[in-house]
Structure formats: structure tokens, C-alpha cells
MIBABA-370609 format. One line per 2 residues: their letters; for each residue x, y, z of C-alpha. Coordinates in pm, 1 decimal, padded with zeros to 6 digits. Layout:
<nodes>
A	X/Y/Z; ...
</nodes>
This chain:
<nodes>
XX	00000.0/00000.0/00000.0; 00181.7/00391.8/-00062.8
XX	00223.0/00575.3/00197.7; 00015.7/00919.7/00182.1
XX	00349.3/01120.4/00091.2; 00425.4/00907.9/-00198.5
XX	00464.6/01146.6/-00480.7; 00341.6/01042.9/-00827.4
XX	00508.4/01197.1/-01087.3; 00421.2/01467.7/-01297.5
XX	00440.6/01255.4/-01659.4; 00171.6/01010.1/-01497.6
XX	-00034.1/01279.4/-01386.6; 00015.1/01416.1/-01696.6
XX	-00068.9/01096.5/-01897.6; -00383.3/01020.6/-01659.5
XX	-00529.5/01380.8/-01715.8; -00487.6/01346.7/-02119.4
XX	-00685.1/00982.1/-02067.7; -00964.5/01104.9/-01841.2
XX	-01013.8/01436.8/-02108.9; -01025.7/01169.1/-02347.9
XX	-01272.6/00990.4/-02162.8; -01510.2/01297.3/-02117.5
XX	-01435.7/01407.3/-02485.0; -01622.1/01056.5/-02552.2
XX	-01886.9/01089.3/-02301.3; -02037.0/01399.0/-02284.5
XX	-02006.2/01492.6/-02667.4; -02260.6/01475.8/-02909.9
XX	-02316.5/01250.6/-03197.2; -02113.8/01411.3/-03451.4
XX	-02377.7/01408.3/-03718.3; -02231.0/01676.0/-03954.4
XX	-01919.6/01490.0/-03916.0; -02106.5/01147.2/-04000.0
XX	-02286.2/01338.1/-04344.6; -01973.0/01495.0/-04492.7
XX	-01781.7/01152.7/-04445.0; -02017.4/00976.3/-04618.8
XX	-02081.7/01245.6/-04934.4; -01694.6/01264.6/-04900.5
XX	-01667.3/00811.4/-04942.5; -01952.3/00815.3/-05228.8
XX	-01711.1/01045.6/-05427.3; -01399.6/00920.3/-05391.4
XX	-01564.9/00534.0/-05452.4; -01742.1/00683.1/-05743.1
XX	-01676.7/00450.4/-06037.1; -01545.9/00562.0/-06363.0
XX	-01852.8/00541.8/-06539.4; -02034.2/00804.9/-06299.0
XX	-01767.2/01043.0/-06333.1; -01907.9/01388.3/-06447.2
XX	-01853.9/01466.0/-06803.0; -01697.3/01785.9/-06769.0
XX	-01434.0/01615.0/-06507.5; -01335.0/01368.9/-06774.3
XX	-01296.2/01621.1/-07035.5; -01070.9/01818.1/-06818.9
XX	-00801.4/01508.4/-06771.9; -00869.8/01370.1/-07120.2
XX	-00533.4/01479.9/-07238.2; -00385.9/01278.5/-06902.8
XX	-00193.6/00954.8/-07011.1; -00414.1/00709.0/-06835.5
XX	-00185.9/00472.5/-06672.7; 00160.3/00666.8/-06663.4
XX	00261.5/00699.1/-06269.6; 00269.3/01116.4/-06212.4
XX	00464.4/01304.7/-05933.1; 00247.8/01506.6/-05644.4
XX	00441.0/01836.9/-05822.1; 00274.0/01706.6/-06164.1
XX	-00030.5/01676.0/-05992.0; -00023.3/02003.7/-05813.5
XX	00096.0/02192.2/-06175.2; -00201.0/02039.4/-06325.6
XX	-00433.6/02165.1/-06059.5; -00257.0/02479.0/-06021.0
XX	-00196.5/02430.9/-05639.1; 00131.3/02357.2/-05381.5
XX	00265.5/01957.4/-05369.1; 00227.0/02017.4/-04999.8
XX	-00133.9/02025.0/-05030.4; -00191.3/01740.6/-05260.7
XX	00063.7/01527.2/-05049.5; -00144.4/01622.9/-04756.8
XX	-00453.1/01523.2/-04935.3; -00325.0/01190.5/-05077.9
XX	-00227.4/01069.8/-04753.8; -00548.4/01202.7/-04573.9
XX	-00760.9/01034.0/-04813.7; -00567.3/00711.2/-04849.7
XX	-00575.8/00807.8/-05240.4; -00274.9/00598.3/-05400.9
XX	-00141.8/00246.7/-05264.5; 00194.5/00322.9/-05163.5
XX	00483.0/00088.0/-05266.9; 00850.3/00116.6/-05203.3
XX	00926.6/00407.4/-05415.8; 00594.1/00585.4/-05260.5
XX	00265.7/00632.7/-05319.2; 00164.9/00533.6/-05698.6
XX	-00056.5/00847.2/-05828.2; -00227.4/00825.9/-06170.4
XX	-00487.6/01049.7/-06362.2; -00801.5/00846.0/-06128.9
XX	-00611.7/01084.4/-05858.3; -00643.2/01374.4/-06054.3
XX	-01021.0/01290.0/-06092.8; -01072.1/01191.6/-05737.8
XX	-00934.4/01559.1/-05638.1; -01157.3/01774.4/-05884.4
XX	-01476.9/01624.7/-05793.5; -01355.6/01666.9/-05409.4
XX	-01277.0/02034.9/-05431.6; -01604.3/02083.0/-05623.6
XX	-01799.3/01905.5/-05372.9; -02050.2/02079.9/-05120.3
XX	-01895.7/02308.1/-04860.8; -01929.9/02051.0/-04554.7
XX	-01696.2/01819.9/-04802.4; -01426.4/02117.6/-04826.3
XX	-01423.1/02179.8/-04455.2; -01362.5/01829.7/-04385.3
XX	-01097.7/01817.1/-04605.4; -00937.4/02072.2/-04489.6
XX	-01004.7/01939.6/-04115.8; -00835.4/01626.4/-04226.6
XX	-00559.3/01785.5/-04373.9; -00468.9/01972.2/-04031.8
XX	-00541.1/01673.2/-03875.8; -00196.1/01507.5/-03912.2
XX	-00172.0/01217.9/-03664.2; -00580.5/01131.2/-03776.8
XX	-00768.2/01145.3/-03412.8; -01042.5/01329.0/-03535.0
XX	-00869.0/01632.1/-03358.7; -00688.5/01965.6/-03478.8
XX	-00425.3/02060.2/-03225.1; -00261.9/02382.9/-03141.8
XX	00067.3/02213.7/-03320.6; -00084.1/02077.8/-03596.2
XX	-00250.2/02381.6/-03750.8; 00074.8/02571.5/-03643.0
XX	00275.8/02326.4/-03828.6; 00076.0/02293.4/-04117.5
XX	00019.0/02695.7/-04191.6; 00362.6/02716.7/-04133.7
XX	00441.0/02458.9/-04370.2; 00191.5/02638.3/-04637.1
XX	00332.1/02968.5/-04580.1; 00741.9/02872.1/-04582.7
XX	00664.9/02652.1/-04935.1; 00473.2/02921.2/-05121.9
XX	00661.5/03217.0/-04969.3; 00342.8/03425.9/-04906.9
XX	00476.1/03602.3/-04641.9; 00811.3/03714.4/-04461.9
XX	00936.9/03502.6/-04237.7; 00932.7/03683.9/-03914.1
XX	00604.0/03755.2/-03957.6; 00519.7/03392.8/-03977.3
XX	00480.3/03385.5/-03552.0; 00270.8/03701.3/-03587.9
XX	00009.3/03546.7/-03858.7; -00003.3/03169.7/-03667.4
XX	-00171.3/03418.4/-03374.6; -00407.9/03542.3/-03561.7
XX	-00511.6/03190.9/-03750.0; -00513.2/03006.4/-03387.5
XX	-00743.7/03321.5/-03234.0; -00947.5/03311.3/-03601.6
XX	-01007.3/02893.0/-03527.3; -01033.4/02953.1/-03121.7
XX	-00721.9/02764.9/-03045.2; -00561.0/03000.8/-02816.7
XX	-00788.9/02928.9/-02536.0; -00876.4/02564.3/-02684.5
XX	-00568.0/02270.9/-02665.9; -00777.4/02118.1/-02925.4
XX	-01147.4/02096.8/-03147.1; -01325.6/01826.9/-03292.4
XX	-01471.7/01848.5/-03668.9; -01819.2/01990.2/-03520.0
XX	-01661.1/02247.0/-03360.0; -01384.8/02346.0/-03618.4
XX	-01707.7/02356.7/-03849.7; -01917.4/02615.6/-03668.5
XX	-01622.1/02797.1/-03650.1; -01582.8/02852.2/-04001.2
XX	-01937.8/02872.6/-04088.8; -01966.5/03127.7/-03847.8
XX	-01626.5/03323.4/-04006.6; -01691.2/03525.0/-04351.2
XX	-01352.4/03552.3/-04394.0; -01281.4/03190.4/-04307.4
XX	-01540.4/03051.2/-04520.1; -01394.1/03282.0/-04772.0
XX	-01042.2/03133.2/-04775.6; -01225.6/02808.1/-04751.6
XX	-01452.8/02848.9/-05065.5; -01094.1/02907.7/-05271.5
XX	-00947.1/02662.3/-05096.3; -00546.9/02681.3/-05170.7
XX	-00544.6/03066.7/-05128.3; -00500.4/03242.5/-04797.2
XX	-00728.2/03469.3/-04657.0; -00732.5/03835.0/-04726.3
XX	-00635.7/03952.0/-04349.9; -00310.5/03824.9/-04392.8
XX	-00168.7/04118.7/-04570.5; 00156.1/04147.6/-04733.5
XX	00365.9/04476.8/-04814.0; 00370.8/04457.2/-05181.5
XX	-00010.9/04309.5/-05397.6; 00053.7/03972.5/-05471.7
XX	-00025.5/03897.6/-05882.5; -00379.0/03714.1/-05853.2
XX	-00330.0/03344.4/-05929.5; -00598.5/03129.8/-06054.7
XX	-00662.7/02793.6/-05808.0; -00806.3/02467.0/-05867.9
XX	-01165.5/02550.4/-05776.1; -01132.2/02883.4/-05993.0
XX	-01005.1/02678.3/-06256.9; -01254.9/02433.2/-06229.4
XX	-01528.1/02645.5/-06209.5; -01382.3/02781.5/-06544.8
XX	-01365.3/02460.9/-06730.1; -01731.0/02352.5/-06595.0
XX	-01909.0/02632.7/-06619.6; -01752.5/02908.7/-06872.5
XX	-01568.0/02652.1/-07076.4; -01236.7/02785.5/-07083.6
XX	-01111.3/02878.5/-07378.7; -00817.6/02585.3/-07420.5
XX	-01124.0/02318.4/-07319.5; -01377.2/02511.5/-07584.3
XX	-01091.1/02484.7/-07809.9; -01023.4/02127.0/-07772.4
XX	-01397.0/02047.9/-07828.4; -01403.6/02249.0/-08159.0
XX	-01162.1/01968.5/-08318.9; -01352.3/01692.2/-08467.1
XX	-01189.0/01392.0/-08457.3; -01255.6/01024.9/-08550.1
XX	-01279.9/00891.8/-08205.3; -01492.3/01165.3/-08078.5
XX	-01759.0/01108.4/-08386.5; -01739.2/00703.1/-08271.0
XX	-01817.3/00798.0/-07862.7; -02095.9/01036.5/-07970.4
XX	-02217.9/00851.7/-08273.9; -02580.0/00859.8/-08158.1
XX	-02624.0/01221.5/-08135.6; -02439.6/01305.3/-08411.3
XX	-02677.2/01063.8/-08591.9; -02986.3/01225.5/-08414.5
XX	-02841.7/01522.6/-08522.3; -02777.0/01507.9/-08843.2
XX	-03153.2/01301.7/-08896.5; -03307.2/01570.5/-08716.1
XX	-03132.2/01861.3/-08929.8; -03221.1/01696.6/-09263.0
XX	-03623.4/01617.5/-09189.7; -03569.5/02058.6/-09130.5
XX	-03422.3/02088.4/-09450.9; -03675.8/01897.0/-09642.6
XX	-03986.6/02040.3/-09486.1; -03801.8/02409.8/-09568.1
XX	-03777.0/02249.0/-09908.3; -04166.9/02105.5/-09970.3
XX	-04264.6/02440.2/-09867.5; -04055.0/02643.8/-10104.8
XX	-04123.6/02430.3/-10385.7; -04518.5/02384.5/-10320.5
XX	-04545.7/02782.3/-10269.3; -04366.6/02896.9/-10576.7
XX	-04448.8/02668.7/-10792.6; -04815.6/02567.9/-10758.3
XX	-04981.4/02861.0/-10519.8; -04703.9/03134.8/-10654.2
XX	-04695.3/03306.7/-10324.2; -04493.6/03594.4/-10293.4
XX	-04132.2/03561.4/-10062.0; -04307.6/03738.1/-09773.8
XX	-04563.2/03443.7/-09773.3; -04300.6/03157.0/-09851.8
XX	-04037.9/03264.7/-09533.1; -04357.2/03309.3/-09298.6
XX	-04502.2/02940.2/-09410.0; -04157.5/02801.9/-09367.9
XX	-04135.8/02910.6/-09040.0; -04501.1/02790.7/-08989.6
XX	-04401.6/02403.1/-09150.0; -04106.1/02434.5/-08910.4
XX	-04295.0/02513.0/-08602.2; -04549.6/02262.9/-08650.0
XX	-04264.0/01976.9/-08621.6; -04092.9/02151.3/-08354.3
XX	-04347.8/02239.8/-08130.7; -04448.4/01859.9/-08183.5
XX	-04067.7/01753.5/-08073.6; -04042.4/01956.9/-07811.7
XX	-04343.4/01763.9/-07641.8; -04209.4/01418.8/-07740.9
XX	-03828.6/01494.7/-07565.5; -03987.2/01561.8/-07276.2
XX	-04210.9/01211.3/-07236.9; -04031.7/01153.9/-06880.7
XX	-04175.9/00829.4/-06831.0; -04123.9/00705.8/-07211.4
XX	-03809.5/00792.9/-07196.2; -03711.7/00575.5/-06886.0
XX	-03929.4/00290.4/-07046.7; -03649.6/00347.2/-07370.3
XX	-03388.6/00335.8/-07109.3; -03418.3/-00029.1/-07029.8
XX	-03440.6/-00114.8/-07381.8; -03160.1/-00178.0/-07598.5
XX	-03289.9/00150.7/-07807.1; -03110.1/00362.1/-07572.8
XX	-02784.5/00270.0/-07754.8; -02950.6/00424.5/-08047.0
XX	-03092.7/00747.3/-07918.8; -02923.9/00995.3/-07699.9
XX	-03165.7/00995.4/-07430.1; -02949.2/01112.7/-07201.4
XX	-03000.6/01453.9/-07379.9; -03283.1/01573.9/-07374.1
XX	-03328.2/01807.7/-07144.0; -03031.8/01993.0/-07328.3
XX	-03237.8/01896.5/-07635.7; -03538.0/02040.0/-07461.4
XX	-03358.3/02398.7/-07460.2; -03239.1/02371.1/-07765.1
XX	-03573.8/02336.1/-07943.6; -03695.3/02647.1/-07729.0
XX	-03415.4/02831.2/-07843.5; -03484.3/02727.8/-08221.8
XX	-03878.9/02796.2/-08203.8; -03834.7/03156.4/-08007.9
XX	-03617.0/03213.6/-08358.9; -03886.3/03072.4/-08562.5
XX	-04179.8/03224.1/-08463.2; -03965.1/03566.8/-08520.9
XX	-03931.9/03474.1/-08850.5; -04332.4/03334.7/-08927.6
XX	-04407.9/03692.9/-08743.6; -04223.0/03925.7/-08954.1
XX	-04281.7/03757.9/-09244.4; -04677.2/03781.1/-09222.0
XX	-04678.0/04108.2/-09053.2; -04509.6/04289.7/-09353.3
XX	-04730.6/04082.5/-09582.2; -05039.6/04212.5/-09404.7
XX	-04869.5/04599.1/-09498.0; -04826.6/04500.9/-09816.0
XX	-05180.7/04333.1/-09912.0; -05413.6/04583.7/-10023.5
XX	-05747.4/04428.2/-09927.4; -05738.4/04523.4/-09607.4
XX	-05564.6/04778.4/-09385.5; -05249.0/04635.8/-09143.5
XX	-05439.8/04728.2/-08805.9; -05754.6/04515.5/-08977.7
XX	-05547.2/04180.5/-09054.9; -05411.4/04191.1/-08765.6
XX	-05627.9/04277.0/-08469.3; -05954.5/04178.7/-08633.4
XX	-06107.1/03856.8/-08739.8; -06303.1/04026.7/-09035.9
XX	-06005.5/03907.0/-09282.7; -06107.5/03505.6/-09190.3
XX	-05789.1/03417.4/-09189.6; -05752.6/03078.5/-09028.8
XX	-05956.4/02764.5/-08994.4; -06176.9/02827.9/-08685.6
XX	-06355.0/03188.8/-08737.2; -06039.4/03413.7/-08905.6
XX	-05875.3/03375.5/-08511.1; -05535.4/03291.4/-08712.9
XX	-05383.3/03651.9/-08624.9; -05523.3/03757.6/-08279.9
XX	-05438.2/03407.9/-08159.1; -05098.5/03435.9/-08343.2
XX	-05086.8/03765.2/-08072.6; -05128.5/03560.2/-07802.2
XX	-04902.7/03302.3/-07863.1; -04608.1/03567.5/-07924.8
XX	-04739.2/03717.1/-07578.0; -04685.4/03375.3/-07406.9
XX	-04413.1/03227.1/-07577.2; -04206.6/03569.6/-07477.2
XX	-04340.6/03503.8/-07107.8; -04221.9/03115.4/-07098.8
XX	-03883.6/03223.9/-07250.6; -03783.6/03499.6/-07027.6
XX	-03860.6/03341.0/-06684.0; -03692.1/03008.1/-06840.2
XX	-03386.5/03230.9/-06827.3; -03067.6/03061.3/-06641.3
XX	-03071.8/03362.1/-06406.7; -03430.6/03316.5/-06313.6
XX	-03393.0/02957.2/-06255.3; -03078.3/03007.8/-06081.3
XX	-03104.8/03283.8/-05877.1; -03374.7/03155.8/-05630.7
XX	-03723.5/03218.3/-05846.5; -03760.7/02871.9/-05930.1
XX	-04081.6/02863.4/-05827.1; -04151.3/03158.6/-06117.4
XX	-04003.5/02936.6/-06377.0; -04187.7/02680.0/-06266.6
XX	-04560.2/02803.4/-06293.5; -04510.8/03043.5/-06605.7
XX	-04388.4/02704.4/-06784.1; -04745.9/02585.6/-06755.8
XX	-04892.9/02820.4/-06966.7; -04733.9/02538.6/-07251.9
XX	-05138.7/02437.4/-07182.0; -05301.3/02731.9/-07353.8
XX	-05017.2/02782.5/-07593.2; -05086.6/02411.5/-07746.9
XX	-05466.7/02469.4/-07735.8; -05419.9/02852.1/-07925.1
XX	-05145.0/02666.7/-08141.9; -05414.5/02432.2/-08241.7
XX	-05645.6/02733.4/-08339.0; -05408.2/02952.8/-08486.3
XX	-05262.2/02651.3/-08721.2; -05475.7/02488.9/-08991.8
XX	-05268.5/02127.5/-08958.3; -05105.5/02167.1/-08651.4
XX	-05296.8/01879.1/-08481.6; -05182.9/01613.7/-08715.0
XX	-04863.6/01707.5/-08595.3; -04951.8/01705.1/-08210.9
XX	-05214.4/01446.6/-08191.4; -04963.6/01156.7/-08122.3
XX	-04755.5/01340.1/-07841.6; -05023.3/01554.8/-07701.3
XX	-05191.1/01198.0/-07630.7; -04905.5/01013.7/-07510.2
XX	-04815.7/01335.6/-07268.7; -05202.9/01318.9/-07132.3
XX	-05162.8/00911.6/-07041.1; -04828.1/00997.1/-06833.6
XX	-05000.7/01254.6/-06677.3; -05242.3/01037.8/-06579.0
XX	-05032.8/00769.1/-06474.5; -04870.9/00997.4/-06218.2
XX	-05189.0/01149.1/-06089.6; -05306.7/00770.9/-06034.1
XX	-04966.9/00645.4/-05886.9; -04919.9/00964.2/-05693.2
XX	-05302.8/00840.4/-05471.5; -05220.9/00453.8/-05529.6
XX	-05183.0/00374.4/-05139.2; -04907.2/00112.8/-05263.8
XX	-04759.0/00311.8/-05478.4; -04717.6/00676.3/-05479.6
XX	-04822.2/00778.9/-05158.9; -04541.4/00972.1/-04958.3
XX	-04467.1/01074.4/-04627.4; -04282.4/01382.2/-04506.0
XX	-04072.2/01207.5/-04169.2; -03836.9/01523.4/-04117.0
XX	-03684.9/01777.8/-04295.7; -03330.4/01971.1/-04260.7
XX	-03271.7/02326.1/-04377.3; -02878.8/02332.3/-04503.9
XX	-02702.3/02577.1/-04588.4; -02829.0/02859.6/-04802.7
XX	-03174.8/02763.2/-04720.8; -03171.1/02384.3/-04905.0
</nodes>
């Protein structure tokens, strides 16, 4: 038995206090939720086979060699940031099998780090968490975010070094840790959620936040996520480039919508042909007549396709046939614009066209043909030109609140509802146009049995019938 002057000494103590914080740390914390979430978004990514890699990703290490080995400073060149970061990164993630000359990096690394960097913001935090965290016990330390910043700052040179002391202060104040010995991921988080100028250096990434200032302006440098955001979403220039040269194996991966393409380009060409050669030759209109009935021919089998692309549930019945090797499918949303784009340039055209024929006619006056039925133009009471008012009035509607910066800048809801006015536009289509519903028939019907089918499914107790359990509100209000 000790005595009650037996002294324990001070590295036991020392030990035993670390244990027991370690104890409470376990005990009285919370689940780590937010933690839990970002690891798994973080695992689906980096397990993300091949085949599910985004497009623009893939386009963006195309010119890669595909199984050469590459250096971390290779890596870092291509994505424009420091082979301290990507080392940190690679052995964070457990990215590369490592062998006796090191860890083996390809272009699937390259991949794995893009989609990463452009994942959600909970994904970037914990990546940076993990980077800081060096010996991986889910905590950041006083030392390891000194020795990592320090690290950062001594490779890139971003600032003097006896300032270095001066600007770990301010970073360990800026993440709490000079009252803390140590944070977990749920604290480091709230952190820099609740720091605009963290968040800000965290949304970049590999740059350092503005507050550390420097004596001379740094030249601006473009980072990863810059140039990512670049290549996905402005197409830079080299990219737009690259995609401009039409090569042999690009025709053979994209040979079914090239094939659409060039089918759906030549039934155009051939209606634009029937009606030039029917109205000169046998009703010897004048070229007023003959560029607004082309664009009237034209309409009638685009408005028709633009109903037919969007068949949501055909389309996943194609899917899982083996037509889907013969149709791009996958497309036709994109499609979907496209043909909006193309019939907002059409109807222009059949506008124009009839409006200056209606000046030039001398039956009646302009205001007559076209605010009036008394001319009878049309098949259902001379409504051919007020209707053809209408349509103009809605069609300009759907195609400004279809606008990427409506959709995108948080009046969804707007896009939404004025796209429903496609309902009268069909039905005023159908009156304005003589033969339009040949045309429509066959999709307008096929379009009314989905719709059906969902309204049935959606109050099938077996089938449709959902229930709201919880909800979350995220970050910007998801």
C-alpha cells in the first residue's frame, strides 16, 4: 500500500489527465452528425466509379496519359496548387497504394481531387479538417494547424518570415485555439461557418485569406476551384478549343447524337424544301408568304418535338431497352432547350414575315389583318392573327422566366408556374394553325396518359403515396 506522501510523478499525472479528457471528450459529446454526413458524401465520391464520373471532369483530364505513374508536383501543376497540399490530401484520403518508391498516383487521382474540391462546402471543410489533422484522431491541435500553416506559408513564400509567428496568432485566435488545446470536426465547423472571412479562404481553398496582408499586392493566381469552375461552367477557352476539333474517335463515342443530329437537321431541310417548292411553284406566293409558311411548316414539327423529348416516363421505359444505344436519351433536357431556343427564332421569322405581308396586301388595312377577325384568316372563325398575338405574348413570357438567371437565382418557383402556360399555348397553337394537330395528336396523347399515370400512382396507397418524416434546412436555405 503507498504511503500518503508518496509522490506520483508529474508525466503520470500528466498521462492520466490526457486519458480522463479523453474519456469525457467521448462521453459527454454529441453525436457528430455533420461529421457522420460529410464523411459519407466525401466516401460516395472518392468510390465513385469511372462510369459516374461527371462529363466535364473527364474532359478536363482527357489529355492525361491514363496509366503513366505522375509526381504530387505534376499533380499540383495540373491543378494549379502547392505539392504540400496534394501530399497532404493523398495521404489524408488514403488516395494511391503506396509501394517502395511511394505512393503510386495516376490520372483516377487527378479525378478523385476535382470532384472533391467541387464538392458541397461541408466536403471542403472536412478536407481541410483532415488535412490539419496530421496524426488522424479526429482532432486539430494547437501544433498541428501551427505546423501545417507554417508549412503552407514557408513553401509558397506568401509572407516574410518573421512575420510567420505574428500570422499563426491570428489563425489560432481566427479557429479559437488560443484558449482551446484542441477541437473536434463539429466544432472546427461552426467555426468557419460562423467566419466570412474563413469561409472565404475556404470556398478558394489553396489561397489564404485576405487579413493576412503582405507589403507589396501579390499577382492574382488562378486555383483549382477557380479553374474548375472555369472549365465547368464558362468553358475555358483551351477546353472550348479542344472540343471544336472533330476527330474520328470523338464522332465514334458520340455517334448517336451526331446521328440524331444530323436526322433531325435533314427532316428541317426537307420540310423548308416542300414548302418552297409547293409555294412557288403551284400557289405562286410571294417571298413574304413563302419565309412566314416556312417558319409555320417548321414550327409545326418543332413544337411537336419539343413535347415528345420531354415524355419523362417514355423515356425511362427506352432506357431499359436496348434503343437507348440508339438514341441519346441522355439529352434531352439539353435537347429540350435547344428546341426552345430554335422555335423563339422561328416564330420571329413566321411573325415578320406575315406582318409585312399584311402591310403590303391591299385588301385590307395592317391594323384590320391583324387585330380583327373580319379578314377570316384561319380555320376556326379568321382567329389565325389575334391568336398568333397571343401566342407571341406567351411564348415571350415562358422564354424569359426560363432564363438561367431566373432559374438560378432563387425564383424557381416563377419558372416553374409560367412554364405551364405550354397548356393554352398548345390549345391557341391548335387554333391559330390549320394542320397543326396532325402534328400534335400523337404526343399531345401520349403526354395526357403519363399525366395520368402519375396522378393515379401519386393516390395509389401502394404506390405513390409519400410521407414527409423530417426535414433539414442546409445551408443557403436547401
Amino acid at each position: 500500500m503507498d504511503s500518503p506522501n508518496t509522490q506520483i510523478p508529474y508525466a503520470t499525472v500528466l498521462a492520466k489527465s490526457t486519458s480522463f479528457e479523453l474519456f469525457l471528450d467521448s462521453v459527454l459529446s454529441e453525436p457528430n452528425n455533420k461529421l457522420l454526413a460529410a464523411e459519407i458524401t466525401l466516401q460516395e465520391l472518392l468510390n465513385e466509379p469511372y462510369k459516374f464520373v461527371p462529363s466535364h471532369i473527364r474532359k478536363y483530364t482527357d489529355h492525361l496519359p491514363q496509366e503513366k505513374p505522375m509526381s504530387t508536383e505534376e499533380i499540383a501543376q495540373i491543378l494549379n496548387t502547392q505539392p504540400f497540399i496534394v501530399s497532404r490530401l493523398i495521404r489524408a484520403l488514403s488516395l494511391a497504394p503506396v509501394n517502395e518508391d511511394g505512393p503510386r498516383l495516376n490520372i483516377s487521382v487527378v479525378q478523385k481531387l476535382i470532384r472533391v474540391f467541387n464538392s458541397t462546402i461541408d466536403v471542403r471543410c472536412l478536407l481541410l479538417f483532415k488535412m490539419l489533422d496530421a496524426n488522424n484522431d479526429q482532432y486539430v491541435s494547437r501544433s498541428e494547424l501551427s505546423s501545417f500553416y507554417t508549412s503552407c506559408l514557408e513553401t509558397i513564400k506568401y509572407v516574410e518570415t518573421s512575420r510567420v509567428p505574428s500570422v499563426m496568432e491570428i489563425l489560432l485566435k481566427r479557429y479559437h485555439l488560443n484558449v482551446k488545446r484542441r477541437i473536434r470536426f463539429d466544432e472546427f465547423y461552426s467555426v468557419v461557418m460562423n467566419d466570412e472571412i474563413l469561409l472565404e479562404s475556404l470556398a478558394i481553398f489553396t489561397d489564404f485569406p485576405t487579413w493576412i496582408s503582405i507589403e507589396k499586392p501579390s499577382p492574382i493566381r488562378q486555383n483549382i476551384i477557380q479553374r474548375c469552375c472555369t472549365s465547368c461552367c464558362q468553358h475555358d477557352y483551351n477546353d472550348e478549343e479542344r472540343t471544336r476539333k472533330i476527330t474520328l474517335d470523338r464522332l465514334k463515342n458520340n455517334i448517336a447524337r451526331v446521328t440524331t443530329f444530323v436526322l433531325y437537321i435533314m427532316v428541317n431541310i426537307a420540310l423548308m424544301l416542300y414548302v418552297i417548292i409547293y409555294r412557288v411553284t403551284v400557289s405562286k406566293a410571294n417571298v413574304f408568304v413563302v419565309f412566314a409558311r416556312i417558319g409555320g411548316m417548321l414550327l409545326n414539327f418543332n413544337c411537336s418535338l419539343i413535347i415528345v423529348v420531354m415524355l419523362k416516363r417514355s423515356i425511362f421505359l427506352i432506357r431499359a431497352t436496348p434503343l437507348h444505344r440508339f438514341l441519346p436519351i441522355d439529352d434531352h433536357i439539353d435537347f429540350h432547350k435547344f428546341l426552345g431556343r430554335f422555335i423563339g427564332t422561328l416564330s420571329i421569322l413566321h411573325t415578320i414575315a406575315h406582318a409585312i405581308n399584311f402591310g403590303i396586301s391591299k385588301d385590307h388595312s395592317w391594323p384590320v389583318y391583324m387585330f380583327t377577325t373580319r379578314p377570316r384568316i384561319g380555320w376556326i372563325g379568321g382567329f389565325a392573327p389575334l391568336s398568333g398575338i397571343f401566342l407571341c405574348i406567351i411564348l415571350l413570357v415562358m422564354t424569359i422566366c426560363s432564363m438561367h438567371w431566373i432559374r438560378r437565382g432563387g425564383h424557381f418557383q416563377v419558372f416553374y408556374w409560367t412554364h405551364l402556360l405550354y397548356m393554352p399555348f398548345f390549345v391557341l397553337l391548335i387554333f391559330h394553325a390549320t394542320n397543326f394537330w396532325k402534328w400534335v395528336i400523337g404526343p399531345l396523347t401520349i403526354l395526357f396518359l403519363e399525366k395520368l399515370y402519375s396522378l393515379c400512382t401519386r393516390y395509389w396507397a401502394n404506390r405513390g403515396r409519400t410521407y414527409l418524416l423530417s426535414a433539414t434546412i442546409e445551408q443557403s436555405n436547401v
